[in-house]
One Martini backbone bead per residue (centre of mass of N, CA, C, O) as a GRO file, in nm:
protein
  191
    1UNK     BB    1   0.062   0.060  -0.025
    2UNK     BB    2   0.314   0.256   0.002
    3UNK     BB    3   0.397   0.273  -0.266
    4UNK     BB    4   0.176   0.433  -0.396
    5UNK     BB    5   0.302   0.678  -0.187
    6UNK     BB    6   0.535   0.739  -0.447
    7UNK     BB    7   0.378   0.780  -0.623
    8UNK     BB    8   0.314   1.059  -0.857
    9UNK     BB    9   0.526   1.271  -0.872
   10UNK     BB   10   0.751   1.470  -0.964
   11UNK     BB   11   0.991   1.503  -1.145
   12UNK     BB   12   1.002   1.774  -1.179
   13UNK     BB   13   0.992   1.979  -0.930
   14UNK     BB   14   1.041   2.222  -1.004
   15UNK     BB   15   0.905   2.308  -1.269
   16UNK     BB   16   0.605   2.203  -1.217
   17UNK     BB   17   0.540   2.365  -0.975
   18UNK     BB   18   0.577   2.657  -1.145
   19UNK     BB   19   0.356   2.572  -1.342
   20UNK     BB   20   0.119   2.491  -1.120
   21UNK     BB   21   0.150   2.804  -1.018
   22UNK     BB   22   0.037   2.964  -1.279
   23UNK     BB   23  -0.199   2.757  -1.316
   24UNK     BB   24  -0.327   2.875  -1.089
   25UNK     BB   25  -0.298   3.211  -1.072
   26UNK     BB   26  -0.457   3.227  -1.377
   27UNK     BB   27  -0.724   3.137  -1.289
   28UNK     BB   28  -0.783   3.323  -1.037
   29UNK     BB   29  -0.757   3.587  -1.188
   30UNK     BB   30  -0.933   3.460  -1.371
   31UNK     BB   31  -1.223   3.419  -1.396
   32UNK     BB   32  -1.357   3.125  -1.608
   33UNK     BB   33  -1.094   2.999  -1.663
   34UNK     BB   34  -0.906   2.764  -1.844
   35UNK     BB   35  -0.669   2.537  -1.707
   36UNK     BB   36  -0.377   2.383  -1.728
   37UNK     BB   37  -0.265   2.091  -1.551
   38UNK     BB   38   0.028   1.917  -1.466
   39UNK     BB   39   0.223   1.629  -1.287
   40UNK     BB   40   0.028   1.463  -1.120
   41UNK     BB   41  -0.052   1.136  -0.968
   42UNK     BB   42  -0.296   1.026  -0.794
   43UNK     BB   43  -0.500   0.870  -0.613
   44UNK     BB   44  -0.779   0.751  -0.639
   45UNK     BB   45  -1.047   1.008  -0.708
   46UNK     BB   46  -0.788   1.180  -0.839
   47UNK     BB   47  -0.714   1.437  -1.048
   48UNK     BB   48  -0.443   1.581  -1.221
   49UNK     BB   49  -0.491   1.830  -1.116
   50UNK     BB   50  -0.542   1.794  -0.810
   51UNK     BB   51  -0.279   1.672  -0.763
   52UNK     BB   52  -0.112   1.956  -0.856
   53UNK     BB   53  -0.222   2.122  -0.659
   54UNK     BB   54  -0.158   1.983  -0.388
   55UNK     BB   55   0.175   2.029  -0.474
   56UNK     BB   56   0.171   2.343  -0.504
   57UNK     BB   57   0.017   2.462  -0.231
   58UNK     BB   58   0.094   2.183  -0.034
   59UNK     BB   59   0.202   2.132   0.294
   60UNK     BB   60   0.298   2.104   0.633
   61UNK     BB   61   0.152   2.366   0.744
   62UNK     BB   62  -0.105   2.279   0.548
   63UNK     BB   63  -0.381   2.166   0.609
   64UNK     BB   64  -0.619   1.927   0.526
   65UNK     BB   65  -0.909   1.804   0.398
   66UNK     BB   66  -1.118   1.537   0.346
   67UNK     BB   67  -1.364   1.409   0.146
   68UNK     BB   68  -1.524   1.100   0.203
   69UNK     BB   69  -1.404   1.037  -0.121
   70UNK     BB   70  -1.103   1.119  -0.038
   71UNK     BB   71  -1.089   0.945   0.228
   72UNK     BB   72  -0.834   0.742   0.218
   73UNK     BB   73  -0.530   0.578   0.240
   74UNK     BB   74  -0.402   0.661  -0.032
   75UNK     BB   75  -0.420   0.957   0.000
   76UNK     BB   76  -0.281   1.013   0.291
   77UNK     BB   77  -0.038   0.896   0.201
   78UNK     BB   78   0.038   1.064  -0.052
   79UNK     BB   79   0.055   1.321   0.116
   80UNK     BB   80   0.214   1.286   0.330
   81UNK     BB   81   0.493   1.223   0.125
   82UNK     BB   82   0.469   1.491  -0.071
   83UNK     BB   83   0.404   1.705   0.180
   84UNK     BB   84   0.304   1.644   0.492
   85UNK     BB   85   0.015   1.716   0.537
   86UNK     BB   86  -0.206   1.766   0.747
   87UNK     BB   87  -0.494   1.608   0.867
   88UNK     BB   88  -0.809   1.696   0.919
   89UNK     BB   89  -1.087   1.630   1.075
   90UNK     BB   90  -1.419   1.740   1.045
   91UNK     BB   91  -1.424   1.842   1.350
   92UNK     BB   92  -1.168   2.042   1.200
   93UNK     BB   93  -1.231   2.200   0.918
   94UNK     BB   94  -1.168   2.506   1.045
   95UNK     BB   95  -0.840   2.435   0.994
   96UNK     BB   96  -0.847   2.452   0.714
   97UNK     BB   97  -0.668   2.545   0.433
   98UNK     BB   98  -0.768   2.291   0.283
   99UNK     BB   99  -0.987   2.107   0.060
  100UNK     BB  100  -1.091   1.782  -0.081
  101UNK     BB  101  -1.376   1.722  -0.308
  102UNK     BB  102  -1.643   1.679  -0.366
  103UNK     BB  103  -1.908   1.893  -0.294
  104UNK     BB  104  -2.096   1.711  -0.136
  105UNK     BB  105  -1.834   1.645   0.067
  106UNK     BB  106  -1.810   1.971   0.143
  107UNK     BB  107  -2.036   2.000   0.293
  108UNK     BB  108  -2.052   2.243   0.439
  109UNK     BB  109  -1.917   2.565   0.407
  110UNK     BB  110  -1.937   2.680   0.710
  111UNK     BB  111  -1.691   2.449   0.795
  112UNK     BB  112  -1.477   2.696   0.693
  113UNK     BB  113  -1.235   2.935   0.692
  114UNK     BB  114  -1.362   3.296   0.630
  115UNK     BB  115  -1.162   3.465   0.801
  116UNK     BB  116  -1.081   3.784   0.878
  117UNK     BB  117  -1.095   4.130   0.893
  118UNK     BB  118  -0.754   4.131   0.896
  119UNK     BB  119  -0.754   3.829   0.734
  120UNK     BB  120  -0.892   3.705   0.482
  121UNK     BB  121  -0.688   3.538   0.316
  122UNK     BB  122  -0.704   3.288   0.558
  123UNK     BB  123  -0.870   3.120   0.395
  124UNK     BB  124  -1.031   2.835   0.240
  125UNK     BB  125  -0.920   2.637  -0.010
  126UNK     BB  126  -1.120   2.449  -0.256
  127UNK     BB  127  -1.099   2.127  -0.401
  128UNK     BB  128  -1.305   2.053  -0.668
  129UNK     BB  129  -1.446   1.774  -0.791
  130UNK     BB  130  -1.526   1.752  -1.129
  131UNK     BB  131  -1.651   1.655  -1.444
  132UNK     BB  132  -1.694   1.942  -1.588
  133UNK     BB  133  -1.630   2.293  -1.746
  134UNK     BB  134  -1.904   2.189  -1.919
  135UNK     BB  135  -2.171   2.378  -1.941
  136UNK     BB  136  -2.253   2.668  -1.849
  137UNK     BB  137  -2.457   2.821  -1.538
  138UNK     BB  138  -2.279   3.116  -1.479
  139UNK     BB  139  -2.255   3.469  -1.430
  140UNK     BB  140  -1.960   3.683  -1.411
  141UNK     BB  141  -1.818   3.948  -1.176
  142UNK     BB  142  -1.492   4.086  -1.144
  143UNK     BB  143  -1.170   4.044  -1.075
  144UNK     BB  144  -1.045   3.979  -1.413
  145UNK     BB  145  -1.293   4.083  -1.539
  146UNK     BB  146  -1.392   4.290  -1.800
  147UNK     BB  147  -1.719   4.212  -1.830
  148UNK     BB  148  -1.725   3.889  -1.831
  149UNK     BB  149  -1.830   3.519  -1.736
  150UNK     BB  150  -1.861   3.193  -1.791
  151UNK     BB  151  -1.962   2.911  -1.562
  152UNK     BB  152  -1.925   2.621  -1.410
  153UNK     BB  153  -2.137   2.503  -1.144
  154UNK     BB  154  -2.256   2.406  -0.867
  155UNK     BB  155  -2.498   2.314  -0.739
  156UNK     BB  156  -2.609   2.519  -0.471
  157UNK     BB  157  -2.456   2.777  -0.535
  158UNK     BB  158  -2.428   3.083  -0.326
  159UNK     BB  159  -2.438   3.376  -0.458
  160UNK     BB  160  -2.441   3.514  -0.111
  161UNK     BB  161  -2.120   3.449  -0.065
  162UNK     BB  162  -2.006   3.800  -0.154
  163UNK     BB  163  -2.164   3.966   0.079
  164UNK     BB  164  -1.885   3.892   0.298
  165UNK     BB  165  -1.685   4.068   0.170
  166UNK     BB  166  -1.370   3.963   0.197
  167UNK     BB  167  -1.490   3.723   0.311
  168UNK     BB  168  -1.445   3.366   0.277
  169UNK     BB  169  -1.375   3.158  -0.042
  170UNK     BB  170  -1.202   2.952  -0.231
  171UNK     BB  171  -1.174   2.796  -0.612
  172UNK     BB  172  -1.164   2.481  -0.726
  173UNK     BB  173  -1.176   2.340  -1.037
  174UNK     BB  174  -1.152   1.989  -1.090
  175UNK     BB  175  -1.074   1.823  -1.432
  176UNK     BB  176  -0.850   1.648  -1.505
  177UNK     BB  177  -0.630   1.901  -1.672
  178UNK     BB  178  -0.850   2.091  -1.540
  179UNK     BB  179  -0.879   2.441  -1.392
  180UNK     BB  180  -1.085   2.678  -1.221
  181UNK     BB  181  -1.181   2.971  -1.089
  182UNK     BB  182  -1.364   3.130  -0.736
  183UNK     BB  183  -1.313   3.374  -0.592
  184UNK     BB  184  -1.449   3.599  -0.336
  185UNK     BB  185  -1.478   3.841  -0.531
  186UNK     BB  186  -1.667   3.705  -0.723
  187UNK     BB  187  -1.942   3.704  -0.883
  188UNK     BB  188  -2.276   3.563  -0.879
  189UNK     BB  189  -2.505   3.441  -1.138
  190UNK     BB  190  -2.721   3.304  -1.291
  191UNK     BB  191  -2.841   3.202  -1.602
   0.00000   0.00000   0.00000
């Protein structure tokens, strides 16, 4: 079991590292763009995308959730060995600085860490694995937006969470090898 939590990281890690934060990055930057993102493969049921964000943005230092369907002996062998980052179970989710697993393994969003009015950027940020990032569902506006944007996201996404900006959390959209970004100050209406 532990050989598997041994494969799987970047072969050349400079490089894949620093291209996997340029395409975190530039999701970011740019709400309902997709990138492209590759170098990692982590054990079932994690996307390569998925795989290469938690390389590039998980340590030792940041906790991490880990959802229902992604909490697995291999999944936490494998972030264990590549990351060192602690995972924290259910009952202490607001201490988690990231969070993987599908949508709905990951509600309520209320039990992840939105940051503090001196700290906002300290909010949790969630990568959420989906099946595809099309066709889109939602309609963006705010920073990094020149007029507007139309993205995917999953039902029951709550458009009321950017009421309480710069409070917030962040999100990754990971599905194969793309991955596209929700950050908390953007802006979301139903099409």
């Amino acid at each position: 079991m532990l050989d598997h939590a041994l494969e799987g990281g970047f072969a050349q890690a400079p490089q894949q590292a620093a291209a996997g934060f340029r395409a975190a990055l530039s999701a970011l930057a740019r709400p309902g763009r997709i990138e492209t993102i590759e170098g990692a493969t982590g054990p079932a049921p994690m996307s390569v995308a998925a795989a290469t964000l938690v390389l590039t943005l998980v340590d030792a230092e940041t906790p991490i959730y880990l959802g229902a369907g992604h909490d697995s002996p291999a999944v936490r062998q494998w972030i264990a060995f590549h990351t060192g980052a602690p995972i924290v179970p259910a009952a202490r989710a607001h201490e988690a600085m990231f969070a993987l697993g599908h949508w709905e393994d990951l509600m309520p969003l209320g039990q992840f860490f939105h940051g503090t009015a001196e700290y906002p950027d300290r909010s949790a940020t969630l990568i959420v694995e989906v099946e595809a990032h099309a066709p889109p569902t939602h309609h963006l506006t705010g920073p990094g937006i020149e007029i507007s944007a139309e993205m995917r996201l999953p039902s029951g996404i709550d458009a009321r969470r950017d009421m309480a900006f710069p409070l917030g959390v962040d999100f990754y959209f990971s599905a194969g090898h793309h991955i596209s970004a929700l950050p908390r100050s953007t802006r979301v209406e139903d099409l």
